[in-house]
N, C-alpha and C positions, 0 to 999 in steps of 0.2 A: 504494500500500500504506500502510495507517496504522501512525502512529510505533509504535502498540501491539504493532505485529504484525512489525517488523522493528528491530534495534537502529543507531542512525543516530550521524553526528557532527552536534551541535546547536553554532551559536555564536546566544549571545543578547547582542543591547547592552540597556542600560541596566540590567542584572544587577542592582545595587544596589536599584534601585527596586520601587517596592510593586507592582506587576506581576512584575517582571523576575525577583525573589527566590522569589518562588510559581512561574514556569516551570522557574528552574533546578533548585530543589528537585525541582519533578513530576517532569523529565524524567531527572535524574539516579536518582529511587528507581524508574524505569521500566528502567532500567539501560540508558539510551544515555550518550554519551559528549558530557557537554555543556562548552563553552568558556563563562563567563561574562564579557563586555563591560564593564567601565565607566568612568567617569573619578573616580568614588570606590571608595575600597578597601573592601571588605566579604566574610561570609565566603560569598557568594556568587559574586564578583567574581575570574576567574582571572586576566586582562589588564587593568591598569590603561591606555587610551587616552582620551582627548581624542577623539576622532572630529570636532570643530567646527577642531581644528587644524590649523594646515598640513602638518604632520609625518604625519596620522593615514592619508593614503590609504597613504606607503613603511610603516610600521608594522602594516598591513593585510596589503599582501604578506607582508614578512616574514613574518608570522605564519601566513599561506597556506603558506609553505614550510615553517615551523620544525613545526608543527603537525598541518599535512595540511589538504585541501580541506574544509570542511564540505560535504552533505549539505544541511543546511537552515539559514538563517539565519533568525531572529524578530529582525524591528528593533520594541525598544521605547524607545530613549535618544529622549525627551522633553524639552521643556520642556511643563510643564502650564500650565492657563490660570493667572491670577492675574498678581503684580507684574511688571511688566519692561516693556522699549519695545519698538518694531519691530526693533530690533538684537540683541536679545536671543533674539526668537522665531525670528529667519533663522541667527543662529548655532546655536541646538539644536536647531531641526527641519528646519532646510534645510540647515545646511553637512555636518549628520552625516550627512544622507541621500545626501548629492552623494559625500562621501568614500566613503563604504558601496558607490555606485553604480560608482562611477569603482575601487576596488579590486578589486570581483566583475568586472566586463566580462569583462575576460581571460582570466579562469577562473571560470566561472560556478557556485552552487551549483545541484541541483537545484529549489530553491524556494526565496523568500522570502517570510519572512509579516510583514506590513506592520499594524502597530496604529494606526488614524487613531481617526476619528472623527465622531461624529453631527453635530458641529457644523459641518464643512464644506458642510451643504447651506444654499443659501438659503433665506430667511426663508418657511417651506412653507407653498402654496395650499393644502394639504388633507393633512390627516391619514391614514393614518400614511406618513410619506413611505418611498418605494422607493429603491433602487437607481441605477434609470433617472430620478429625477428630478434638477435642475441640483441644480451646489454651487456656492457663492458665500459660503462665509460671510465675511465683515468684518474680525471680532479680528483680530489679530494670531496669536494662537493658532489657529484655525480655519483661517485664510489659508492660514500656513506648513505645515500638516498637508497641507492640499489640494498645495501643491507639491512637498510629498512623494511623494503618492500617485504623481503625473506624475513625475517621476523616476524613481520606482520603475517606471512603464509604461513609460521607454522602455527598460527591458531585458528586456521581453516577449520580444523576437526570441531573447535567448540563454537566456533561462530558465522558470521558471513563477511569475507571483509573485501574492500572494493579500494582497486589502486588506481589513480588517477594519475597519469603523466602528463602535465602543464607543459606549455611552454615558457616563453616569455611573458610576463604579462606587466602591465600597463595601465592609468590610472592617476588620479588627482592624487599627491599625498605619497606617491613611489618615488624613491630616488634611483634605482639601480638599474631598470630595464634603458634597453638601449632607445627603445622610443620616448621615453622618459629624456633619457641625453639626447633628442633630435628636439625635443622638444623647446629644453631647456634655449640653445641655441636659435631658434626661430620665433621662439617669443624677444627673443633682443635683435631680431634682425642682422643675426652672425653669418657668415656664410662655413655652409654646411658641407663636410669633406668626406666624403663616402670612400673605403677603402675598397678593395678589389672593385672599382671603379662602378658601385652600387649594383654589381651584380650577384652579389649573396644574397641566399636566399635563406631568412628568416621565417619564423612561423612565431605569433603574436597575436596576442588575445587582450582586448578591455575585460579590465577584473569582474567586470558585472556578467561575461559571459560563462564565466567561472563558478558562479555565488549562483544561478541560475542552474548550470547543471548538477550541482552537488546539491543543492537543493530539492532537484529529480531522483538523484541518488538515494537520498535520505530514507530507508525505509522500503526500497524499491526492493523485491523478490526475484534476484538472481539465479539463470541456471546452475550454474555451479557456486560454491562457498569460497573460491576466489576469483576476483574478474579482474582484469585490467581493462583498462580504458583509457587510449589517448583522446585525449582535446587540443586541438588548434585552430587556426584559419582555416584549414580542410583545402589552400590550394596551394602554387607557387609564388610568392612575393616573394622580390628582390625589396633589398633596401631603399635604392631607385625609388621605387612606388611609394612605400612608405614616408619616404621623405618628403618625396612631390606633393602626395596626399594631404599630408600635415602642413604643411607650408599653408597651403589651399584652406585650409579648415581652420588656419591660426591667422587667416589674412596676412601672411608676414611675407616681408622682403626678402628673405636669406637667400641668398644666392646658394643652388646646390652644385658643388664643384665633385665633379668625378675622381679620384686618383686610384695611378696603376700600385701603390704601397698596397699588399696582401694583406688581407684582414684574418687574424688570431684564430677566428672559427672558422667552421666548415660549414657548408649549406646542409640543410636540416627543416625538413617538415613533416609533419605527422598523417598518416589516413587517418580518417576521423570514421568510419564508413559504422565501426562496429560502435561506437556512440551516436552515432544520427539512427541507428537500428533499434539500439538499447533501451535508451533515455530520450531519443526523439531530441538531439543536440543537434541546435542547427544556430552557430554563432552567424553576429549580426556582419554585414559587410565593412569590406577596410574602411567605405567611405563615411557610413554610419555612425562605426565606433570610432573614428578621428574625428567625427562632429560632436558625438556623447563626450568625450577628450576634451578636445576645446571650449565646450560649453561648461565643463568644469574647472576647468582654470581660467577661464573669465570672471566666473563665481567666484 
């Protein structure tokens, strides 16, 4: 049954975060009964935990009792890519997932929904990569997501759990996605330097298409007790487009300048085919959601 159609207990980690704050808000004005997660205090935030701490799996229980069982768990407590060592990335994406895993066993929820990501697959022979093809990605950040997902599979036997691989995603309030930095520049009328001469191909999602299909998720009766699920754009964009687009939708001058310097990543977009099947995912257009974009940073 979807979350829409029955009133549920939700606990979300990472509550705090530019994900996390968009879910509790949906799922609260949806009028379930949500717990927010985090290890920062915010006004989305009900349970201040550490989840990488030693302390965090008895502070889980307790909270299983003080509280009541959740219904549905959404783990979003991240570390995202960017600064940090291999120590950094095993304590936020791996010790919170271990604690999470090792708390639920005993008393399982009905479902958990798992936010990874695109970048767990290896370096893909062909576009648009699937589901079923290998993950191996490298980072640090990529690594630790993938061993997340595995933890979270081995409590398939006691419950239902649903892994979501993101892409990029994008949003009033985000610092770190790359359209995020297109943006930053074209609201000042910078002119905008696209490496491998805007011909990389990106795969990027406004957060609200995001908070919409987990939303779908929520409570949703899966064939099997583990699923994954990519979400993207669902086609080929180049940076190119994206740029041009935004520019458009931000009114701004920025001149967009091509160069032949190679850009750090590799082109990467996901089939969406087995979520528009699933969940009936069907994200809004590039042109769309750079206008939903712009309309919120004009606010």
């Amino acid at each position: 049954m979807s979350a829409t159609e029955e009133k549920l207990t939700i606990w979300i980690t990472g509550s705090a975060g530019f994900l996390g704050t968009r879910l509790v808000n949906n799922f609260r004005a949806a009028g379930h009964s949500v717990l927010g997660i985090s290890r920062r205090e915010s006004a989305t935030t009900s349970v201040t935990i550490d989840l990488s701490a030693s302390h965090a799996v008895e502070r889980l229980r307790t909270l299983s009792h003080d509280a009541g069982l959740p219904a549905i768990v959404i783990h979003c407590a991240s570390k995202q890519p960017g600064s940090g060592d291999w120590f950094d990335f095993v304590r936020s994406n791996v010790r919170t997932t271990l604690s999470l895993a090792e708390a639920l066993r005993d008393q399982p929820p009905q479902q958990i929904i798992y936010t990874s990501t695109q970048s767990v697959y290896a370096r893909p022979a062909r576009l648009p990569v699937k589901e079923i093809d290998p993950a191996g990605g490298a980072t640090p950040y990529s690594a630790t997501k993938r061993w997340g997902e595995q933890i979270l599979q081995a409590l398939a036997d006691v419950t239902r759990v649903t892994v979501l691989r993101l892409p990029s995603l994008y949003g009033a309030g985000q610092a770190d996605s790359f359209v995020d930095g297109l943006a930053r520049q074209a609201l000042r009328d910078e002119p905008i330097e696209l490496f491998s001469r805007g011909e990389l191909i990106r795969d990027a999602l406004h957060v609200t298409d995001v908070v919409e299909a987990i939303a779908t998720c929520a409570g949703k009766l899966f064939e099997r007790s583990f699923a994954v699920l990519n979400l993207g754009c669902g086609r080929r964009i180049k940076t190119f487009e994206y740029a041009t687009t935004l520019v458009k939708a931000l009114q701004s001058q920025s001149e967009i300048i091509p160069i032949d310097r190679l850009a750090s990543q590799t082109d990467l977009y996901a089939d969406i085919e087995q979520a528009r099947r699933i969940i009936g995912f069907a994200p809004k257009s590039l042109e769309e959601s750079l206008r939903v974009y712009a309309n919120e940073l004009s606010a």
